[in-house]
SEROVEX-381976 format. One record per residue: residue number from 1; residue in one letter; x, y, z of N, C-alpha, C, CB in turn. Coordinates in pm, whole numbers, always signed. Glycine has a CB too. Layout:
% SEROVEX-381976
> NUM,a,X,Y,Z,X,Y,Z,X,Y,Z,X,Y,Z .
...
END
This chain:
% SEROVEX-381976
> 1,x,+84,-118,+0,+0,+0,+0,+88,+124,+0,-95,+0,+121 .
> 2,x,+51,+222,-89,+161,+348,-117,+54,+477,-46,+208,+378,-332 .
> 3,x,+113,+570,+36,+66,+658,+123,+159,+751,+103,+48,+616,+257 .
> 4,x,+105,+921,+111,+212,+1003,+60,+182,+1072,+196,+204,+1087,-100 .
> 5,x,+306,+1067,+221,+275,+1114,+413,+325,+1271,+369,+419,+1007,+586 .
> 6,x,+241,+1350,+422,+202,+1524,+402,+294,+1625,+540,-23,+1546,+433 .
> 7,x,+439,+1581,+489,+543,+1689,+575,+684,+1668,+471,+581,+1627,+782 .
> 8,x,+745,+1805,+524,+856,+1826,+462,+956,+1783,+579,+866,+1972,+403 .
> 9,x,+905,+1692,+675,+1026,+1722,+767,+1063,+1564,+796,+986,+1825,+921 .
> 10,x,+1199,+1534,+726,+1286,+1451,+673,+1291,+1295,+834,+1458,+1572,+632 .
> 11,x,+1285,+1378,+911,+1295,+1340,+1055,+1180,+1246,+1061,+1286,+1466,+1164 .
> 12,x,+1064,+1331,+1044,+962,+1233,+1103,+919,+1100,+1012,+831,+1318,+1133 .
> 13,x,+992,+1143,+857,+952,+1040,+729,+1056,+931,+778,+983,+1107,+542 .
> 14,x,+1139,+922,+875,+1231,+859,+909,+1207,+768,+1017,+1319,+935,+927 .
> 15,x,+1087,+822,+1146,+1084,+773,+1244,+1000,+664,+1180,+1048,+852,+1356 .
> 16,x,+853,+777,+1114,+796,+647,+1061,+829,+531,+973,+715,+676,+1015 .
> 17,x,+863,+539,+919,+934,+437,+787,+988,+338,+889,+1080,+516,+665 .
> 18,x,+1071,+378,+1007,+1133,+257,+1102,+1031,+186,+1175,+1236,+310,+1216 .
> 19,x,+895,+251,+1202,+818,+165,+1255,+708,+50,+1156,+749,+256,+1341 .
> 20,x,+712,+122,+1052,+599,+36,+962,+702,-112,+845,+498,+199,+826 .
> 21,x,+618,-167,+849,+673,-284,+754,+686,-297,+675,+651,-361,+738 .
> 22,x,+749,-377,+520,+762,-339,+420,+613,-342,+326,+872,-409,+382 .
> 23,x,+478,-340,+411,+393,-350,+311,+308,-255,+294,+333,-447,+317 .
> 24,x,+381,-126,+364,+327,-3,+303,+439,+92,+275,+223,+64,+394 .
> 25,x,+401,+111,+168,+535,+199,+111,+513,+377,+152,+544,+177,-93 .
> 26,x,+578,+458,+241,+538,+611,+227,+626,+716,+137,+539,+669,+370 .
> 27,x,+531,+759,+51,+615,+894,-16,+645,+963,+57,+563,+982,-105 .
> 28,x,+721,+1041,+95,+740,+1207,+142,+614,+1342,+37,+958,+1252,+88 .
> 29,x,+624,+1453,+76,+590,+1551,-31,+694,+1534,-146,+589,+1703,+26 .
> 30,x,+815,+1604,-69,+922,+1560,-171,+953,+1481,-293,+983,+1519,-121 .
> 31,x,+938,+1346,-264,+921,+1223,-293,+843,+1264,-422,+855,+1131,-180 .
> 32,x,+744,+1309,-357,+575,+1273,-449,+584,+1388,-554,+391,+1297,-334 .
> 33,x,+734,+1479,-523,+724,+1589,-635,+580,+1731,-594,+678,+1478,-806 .
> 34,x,+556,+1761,-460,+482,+1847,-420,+591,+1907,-308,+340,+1790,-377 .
> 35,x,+581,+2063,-408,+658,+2154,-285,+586,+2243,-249,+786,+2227,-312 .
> 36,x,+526,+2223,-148,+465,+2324,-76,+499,+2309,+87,+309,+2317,-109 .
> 37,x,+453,+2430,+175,+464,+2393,+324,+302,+2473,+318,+626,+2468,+443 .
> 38,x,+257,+2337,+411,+102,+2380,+413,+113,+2458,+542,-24,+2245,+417 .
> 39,x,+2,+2559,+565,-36,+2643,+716,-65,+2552,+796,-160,+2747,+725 .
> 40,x,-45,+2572,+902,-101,+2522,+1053,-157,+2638,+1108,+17,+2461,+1164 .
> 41,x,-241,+2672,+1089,-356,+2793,+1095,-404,+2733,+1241,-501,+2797,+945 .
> 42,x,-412,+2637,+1309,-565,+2664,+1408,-473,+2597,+1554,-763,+2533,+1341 .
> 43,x,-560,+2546,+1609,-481,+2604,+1756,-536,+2438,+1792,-561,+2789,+1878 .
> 44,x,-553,+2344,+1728,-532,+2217,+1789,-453,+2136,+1694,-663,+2150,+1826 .
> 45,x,-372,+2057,+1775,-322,+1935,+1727,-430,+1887,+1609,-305,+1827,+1853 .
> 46,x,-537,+1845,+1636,-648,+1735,+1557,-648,+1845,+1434,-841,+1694,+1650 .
> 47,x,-725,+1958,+1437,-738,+2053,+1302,-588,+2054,+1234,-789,+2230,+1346 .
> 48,x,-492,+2081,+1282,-400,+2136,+1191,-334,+1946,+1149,-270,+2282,+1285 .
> 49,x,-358,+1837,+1167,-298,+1739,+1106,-396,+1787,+1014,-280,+1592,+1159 .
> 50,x,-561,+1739,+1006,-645,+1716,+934,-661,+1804,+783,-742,+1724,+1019 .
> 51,x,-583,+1902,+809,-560,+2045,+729,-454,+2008,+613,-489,+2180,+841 .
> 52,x,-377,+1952,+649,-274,+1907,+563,-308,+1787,+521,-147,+1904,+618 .
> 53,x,-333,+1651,+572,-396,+1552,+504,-518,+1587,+364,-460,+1482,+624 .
> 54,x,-612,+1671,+488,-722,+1687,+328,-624,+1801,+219,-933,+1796,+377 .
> 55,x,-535,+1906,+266,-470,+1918,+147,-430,+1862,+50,-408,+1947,+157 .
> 56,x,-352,+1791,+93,-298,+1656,-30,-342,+1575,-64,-212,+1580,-21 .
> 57,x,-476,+1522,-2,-545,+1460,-65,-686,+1578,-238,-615,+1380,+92 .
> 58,x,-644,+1651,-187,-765,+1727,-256,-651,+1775,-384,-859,+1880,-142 .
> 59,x,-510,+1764,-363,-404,+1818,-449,-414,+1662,-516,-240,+1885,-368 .
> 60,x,-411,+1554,-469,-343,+1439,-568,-435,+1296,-535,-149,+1411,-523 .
> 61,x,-570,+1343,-489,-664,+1243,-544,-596,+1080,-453,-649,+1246,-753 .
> 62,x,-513,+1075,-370,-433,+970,-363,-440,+978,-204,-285,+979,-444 .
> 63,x,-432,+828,-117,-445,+821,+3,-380,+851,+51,-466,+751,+45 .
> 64,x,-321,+915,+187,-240,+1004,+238,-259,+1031,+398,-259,+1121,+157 .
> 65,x,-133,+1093,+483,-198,+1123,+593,-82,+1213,+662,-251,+991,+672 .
> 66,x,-115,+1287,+758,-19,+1322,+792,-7,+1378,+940,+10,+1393,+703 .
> 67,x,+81,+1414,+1020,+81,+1463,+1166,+107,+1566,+1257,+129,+1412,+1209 .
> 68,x,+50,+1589,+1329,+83,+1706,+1427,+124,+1645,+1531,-27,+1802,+1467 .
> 69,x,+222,+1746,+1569,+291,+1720,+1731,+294,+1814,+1769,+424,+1667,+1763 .
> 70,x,+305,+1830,+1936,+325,+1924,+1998,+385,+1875,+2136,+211,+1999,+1996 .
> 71,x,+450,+1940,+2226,+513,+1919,+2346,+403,+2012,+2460,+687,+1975,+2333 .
> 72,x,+354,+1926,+2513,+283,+1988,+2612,+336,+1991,+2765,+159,+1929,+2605 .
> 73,x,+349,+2117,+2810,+423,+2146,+2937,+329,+2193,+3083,+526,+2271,+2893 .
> 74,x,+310,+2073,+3179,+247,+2132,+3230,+252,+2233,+3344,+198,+2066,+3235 .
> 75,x,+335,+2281,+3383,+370,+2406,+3414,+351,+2546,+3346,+476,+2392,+3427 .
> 76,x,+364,+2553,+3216,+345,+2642,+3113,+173,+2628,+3032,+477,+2607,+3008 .
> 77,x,+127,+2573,+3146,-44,+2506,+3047,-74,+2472,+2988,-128,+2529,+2999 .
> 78,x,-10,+2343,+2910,+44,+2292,+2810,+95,+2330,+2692,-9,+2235,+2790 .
> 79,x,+198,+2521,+2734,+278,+2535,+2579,+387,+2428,+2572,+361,+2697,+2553 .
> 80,x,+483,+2436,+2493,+407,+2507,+2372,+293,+2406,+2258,+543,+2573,+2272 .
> 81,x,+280,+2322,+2286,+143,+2301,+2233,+163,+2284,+2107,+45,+2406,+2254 .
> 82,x,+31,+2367,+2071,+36,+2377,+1890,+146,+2456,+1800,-98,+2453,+1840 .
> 83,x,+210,+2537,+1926,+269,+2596,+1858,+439,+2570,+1850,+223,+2709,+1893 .
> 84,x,+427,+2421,+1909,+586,+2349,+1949,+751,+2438,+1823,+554,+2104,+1888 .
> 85,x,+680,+2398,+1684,+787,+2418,+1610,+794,+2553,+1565,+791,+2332,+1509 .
> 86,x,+705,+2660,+1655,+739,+2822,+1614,+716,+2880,+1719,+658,+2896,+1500 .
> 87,x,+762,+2811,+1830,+766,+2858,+1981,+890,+3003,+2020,+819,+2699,+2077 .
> 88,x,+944,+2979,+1939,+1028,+3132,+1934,+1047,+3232,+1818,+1166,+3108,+1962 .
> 89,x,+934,+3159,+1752,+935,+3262,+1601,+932,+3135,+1497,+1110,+3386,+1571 .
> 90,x,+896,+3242,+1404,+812,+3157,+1256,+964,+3055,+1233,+759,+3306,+1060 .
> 91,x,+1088,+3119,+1266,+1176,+3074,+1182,+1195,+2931,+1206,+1292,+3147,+1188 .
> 92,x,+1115,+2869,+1323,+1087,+2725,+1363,+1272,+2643,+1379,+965,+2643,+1210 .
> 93,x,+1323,+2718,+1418,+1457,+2704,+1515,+1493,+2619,+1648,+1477,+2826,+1562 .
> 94,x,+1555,+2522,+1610,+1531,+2361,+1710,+1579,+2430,+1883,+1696,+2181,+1638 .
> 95,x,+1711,+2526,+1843,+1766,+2593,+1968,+1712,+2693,+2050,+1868,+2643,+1941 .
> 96,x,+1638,+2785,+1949,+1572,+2918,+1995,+1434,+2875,+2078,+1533,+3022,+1852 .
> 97,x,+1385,+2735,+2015,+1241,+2704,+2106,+1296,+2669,+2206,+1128,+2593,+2064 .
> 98,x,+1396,+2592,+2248,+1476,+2510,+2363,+1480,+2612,+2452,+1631,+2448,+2331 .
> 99,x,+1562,+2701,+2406,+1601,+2842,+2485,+1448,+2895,+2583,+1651,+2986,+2338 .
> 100,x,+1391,+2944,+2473,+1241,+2996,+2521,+1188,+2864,+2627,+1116,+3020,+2360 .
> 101,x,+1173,+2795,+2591,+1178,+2680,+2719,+1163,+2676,+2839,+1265,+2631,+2737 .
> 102,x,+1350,+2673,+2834,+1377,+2618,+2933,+1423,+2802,+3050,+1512,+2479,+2882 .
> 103,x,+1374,+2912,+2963,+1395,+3020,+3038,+1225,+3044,+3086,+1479,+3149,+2945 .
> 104,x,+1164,+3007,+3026,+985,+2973,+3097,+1003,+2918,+3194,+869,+2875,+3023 .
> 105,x,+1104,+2757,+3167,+1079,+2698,+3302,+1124,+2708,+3428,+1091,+2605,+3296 .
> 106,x,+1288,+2829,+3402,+1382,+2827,+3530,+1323,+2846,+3635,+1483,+2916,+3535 .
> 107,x,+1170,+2942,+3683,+1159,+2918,+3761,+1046,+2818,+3818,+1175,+3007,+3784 .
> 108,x,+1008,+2685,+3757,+906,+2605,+3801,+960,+2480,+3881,+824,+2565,+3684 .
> 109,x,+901,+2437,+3941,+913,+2312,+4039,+911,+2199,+3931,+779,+2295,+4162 .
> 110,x,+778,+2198,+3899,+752,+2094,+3759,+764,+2086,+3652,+673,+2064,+3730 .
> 111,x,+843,+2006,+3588,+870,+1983,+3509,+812,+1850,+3386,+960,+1997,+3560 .
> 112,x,+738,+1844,+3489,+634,+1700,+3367,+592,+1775,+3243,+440,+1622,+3445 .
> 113,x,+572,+1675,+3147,+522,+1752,+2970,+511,+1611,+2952,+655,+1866,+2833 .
> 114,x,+471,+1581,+2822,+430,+1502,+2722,+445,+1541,+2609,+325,+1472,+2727 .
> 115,x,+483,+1444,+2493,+491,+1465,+2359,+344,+1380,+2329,+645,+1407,+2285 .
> 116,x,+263,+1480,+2212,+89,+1431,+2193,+135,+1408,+2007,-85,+1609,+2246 .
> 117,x,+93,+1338,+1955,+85,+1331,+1814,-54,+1253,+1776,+218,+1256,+1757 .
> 118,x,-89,+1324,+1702,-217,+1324,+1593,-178,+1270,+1475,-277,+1466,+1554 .
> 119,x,-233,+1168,+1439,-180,+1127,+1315,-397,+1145,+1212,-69,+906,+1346 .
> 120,x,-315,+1228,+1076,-486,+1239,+1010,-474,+1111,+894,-533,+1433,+909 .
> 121,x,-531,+1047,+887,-521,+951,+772,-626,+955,+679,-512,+818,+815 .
> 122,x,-626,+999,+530,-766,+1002,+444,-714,+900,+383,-820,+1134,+347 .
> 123,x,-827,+773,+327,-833,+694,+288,-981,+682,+218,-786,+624,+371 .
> 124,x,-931,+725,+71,-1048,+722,-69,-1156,+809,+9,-1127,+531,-130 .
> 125,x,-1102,+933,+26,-1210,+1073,+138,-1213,+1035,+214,-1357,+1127,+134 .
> 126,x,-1214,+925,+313,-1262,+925,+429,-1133,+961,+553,-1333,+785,+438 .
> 127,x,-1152,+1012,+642,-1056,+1048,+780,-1081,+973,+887,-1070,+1191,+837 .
> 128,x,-963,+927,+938,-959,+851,+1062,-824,+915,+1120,-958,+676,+1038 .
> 129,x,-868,+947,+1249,-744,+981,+1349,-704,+931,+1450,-743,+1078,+1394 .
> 130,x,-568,+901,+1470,-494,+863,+1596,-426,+958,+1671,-402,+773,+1571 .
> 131,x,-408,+887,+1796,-317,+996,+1874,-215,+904,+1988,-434,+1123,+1969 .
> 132,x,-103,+936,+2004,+8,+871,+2042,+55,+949,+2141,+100,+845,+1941 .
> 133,x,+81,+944,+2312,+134,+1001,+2373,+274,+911,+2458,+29,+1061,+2436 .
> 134,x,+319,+1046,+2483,+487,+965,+2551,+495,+1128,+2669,+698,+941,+2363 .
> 135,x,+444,+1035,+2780,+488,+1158,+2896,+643,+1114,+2956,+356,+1163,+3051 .
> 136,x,+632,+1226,+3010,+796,+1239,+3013,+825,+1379,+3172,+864,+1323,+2798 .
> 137,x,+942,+1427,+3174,+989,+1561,+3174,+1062,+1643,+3100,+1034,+1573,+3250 .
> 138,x,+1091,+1746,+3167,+1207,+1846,+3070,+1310,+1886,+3163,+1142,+2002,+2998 .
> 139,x,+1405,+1841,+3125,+1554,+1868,+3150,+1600,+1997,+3198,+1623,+1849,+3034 .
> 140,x,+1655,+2040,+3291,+1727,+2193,+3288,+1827,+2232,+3173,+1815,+2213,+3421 .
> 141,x,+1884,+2125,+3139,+2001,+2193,+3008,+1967,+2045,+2888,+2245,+2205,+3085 .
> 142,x,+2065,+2081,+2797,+2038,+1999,+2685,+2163,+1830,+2704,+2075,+2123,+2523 .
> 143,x,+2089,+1745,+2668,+2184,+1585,+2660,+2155,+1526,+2559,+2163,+1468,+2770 .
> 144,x,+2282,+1501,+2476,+2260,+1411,+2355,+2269,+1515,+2248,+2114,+1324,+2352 .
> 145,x,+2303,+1430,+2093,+2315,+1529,+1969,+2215,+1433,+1856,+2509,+1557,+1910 .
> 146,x,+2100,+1359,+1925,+2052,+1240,+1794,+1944,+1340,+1806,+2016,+1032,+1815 .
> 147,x,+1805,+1295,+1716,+1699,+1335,+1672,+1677,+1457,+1655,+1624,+1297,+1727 .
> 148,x,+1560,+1575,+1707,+1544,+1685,+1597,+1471,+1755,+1751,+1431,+1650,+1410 .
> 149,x,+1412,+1874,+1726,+1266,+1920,+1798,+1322,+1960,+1994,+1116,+1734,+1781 .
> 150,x,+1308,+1910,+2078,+1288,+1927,+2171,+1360,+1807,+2247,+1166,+1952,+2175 .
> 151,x,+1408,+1698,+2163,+1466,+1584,+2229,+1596,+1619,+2286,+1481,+1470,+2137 .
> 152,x,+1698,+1712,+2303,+1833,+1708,+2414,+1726,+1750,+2513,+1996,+1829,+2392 .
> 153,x,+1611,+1798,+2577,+1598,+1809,+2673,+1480,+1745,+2745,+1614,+1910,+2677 .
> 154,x,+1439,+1632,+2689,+1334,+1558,+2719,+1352,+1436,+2737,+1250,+1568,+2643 .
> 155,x,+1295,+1395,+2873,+1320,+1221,+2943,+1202,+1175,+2915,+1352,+1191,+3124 .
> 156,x,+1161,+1070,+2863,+1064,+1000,+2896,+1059,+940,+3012,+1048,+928,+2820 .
> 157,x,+954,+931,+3081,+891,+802,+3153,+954,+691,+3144,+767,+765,+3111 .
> 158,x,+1034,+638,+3248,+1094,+476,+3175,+1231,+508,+3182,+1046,+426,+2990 .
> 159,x,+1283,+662,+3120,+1413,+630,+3084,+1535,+699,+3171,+1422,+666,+2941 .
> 160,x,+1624,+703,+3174,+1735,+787,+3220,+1771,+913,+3121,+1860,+693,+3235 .
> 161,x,+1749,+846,+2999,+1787,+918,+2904,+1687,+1008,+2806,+1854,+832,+2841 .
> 162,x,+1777,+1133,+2743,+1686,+1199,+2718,+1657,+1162,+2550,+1719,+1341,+2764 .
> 163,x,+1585,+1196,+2436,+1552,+1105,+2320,+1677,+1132,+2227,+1397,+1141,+2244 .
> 164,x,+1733,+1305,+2283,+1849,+1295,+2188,+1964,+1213,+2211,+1899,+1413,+2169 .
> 165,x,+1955,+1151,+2329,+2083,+1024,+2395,+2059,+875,+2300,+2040,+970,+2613 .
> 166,x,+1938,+887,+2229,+1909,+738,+2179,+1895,+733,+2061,+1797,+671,+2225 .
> 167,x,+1930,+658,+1994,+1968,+617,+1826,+1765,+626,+1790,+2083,+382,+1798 .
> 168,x,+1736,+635,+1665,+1599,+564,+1624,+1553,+488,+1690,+1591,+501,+1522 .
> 169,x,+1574,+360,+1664,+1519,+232,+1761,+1498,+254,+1907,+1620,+112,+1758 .
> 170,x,+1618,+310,+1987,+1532,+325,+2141,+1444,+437,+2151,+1631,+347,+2272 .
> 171,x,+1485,+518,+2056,+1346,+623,+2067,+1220,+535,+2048,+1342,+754,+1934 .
> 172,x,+1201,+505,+1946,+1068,+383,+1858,+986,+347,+2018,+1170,+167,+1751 .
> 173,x,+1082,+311,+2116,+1047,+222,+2248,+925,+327,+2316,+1210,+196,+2371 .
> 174,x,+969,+470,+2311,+902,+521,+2408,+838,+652,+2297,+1005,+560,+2556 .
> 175,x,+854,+637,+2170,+770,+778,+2073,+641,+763,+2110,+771,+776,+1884 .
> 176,x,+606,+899,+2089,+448,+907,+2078,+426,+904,+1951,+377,+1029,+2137 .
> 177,x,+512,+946,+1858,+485,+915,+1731,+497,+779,+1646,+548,+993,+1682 .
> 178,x,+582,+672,+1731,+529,+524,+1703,+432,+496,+1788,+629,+411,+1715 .
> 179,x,+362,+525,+1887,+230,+501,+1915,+110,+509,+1839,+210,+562,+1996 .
> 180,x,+113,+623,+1797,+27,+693,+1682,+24,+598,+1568,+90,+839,+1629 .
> 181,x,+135,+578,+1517,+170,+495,+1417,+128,+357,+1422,+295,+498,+1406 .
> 182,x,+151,+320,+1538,+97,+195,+1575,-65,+140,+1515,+99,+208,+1729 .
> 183,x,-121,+250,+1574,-276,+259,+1579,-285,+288,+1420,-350,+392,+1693 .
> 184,x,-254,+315,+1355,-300,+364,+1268,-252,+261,+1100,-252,+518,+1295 .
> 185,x,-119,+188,+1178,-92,+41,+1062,-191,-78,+1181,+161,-26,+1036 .
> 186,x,-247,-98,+1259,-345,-144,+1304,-429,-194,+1216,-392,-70,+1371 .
> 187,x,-523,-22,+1226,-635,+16,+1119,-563,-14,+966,-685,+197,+1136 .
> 188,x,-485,+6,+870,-460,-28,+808,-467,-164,+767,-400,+17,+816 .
> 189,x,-445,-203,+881,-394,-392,+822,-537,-476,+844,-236,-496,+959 .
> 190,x,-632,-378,+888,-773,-435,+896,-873,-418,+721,-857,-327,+1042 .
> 191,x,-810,-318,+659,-830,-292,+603,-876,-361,+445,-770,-236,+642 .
END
């Protein structure tokens, strides 16, 4: 089954691809020869996957799906939220959100958050959504140089380590975005 998963961001076409099997194949945009970066206009996780899925589906007629994440902090009321990857400006800067962060958090006690992912899946028009969580905390400074986003300063639940300390595969153990994923080659394989 061929699915043109609706992001430009190289990272997450990576996490997923390590969790699914060889019997669904995913394009990138890239891939699929569509350059665009769609808006994330609205202020939930669920709308802004669903926004980009029915984009590309309404651009290329073809089954597709795609995801929102956000880091929810609960000290900060769960920012940054929707707005995880332009938490210090549009320029969506892996260091500058870190920064903004972890200077929100210097002065909180708590430090619990969660990573939430929405996965939108259209299949021949129709939408089905998942959602994948991985609670965790946040770190006072940054550990590790692997993955992308918010991982030197985020522990999961479970671990010692923070996601940028762990190759792909031990991330896979504790993502919210192979959770998501999970649920959603589930539904697929029922299919």
């Amino acid at each position: 089954m061929k699915l043109i998963f609706a992001t430009n961001n190289q990272h997450k076409v990576d996490e997923i691809n390590n969790v699914l099997d060889k019997t669904f194949q995913i394009v990138s945009l890239k891939e699929a020869g569509i350059d665009i970066d769609i808006a994330e206009p609205f202020d939930t996780l669920e709308e802004n996957a669903s926004i980009k899925a029915k984009t590309i589906y309404e651009m290329t007629n073809t089954d597709c799906f795609s995801e929102d994440t956000g880091l929810e902090v609960n000290a900060l009321n769960g920012e940054p939220g929707v707005k995880s990857a332009r938490y210090a400006g549009n320029n969506r800067l892996f260091d500058a959100n870190i920064d903004k962060l972890l200077i929100n958090l210097a002065e909180k006690q708590d430090r619990t958050a969660q990573f939430r992912t929405i996965i939108s899946l259209i299949i021949k028009g129709e939408e089905t959504k998942f959602e994948g969580i991985c609670k965790g905390k946040i770190l006072e400074e940054r550990k590790g140089s692997h993955g992308f986003g918010y991982d030197p300063v985020f522990i999961p639940d479970g671990s010692d380590k923070t996601f940028a300390e762990m190759n792909i595969s031990e991330k896979s153990i504790f993502s919210h975005r192979r959770k998501a994923t999970d649920k959603l080659v589930a539904f697929l394989n029922k299919l």
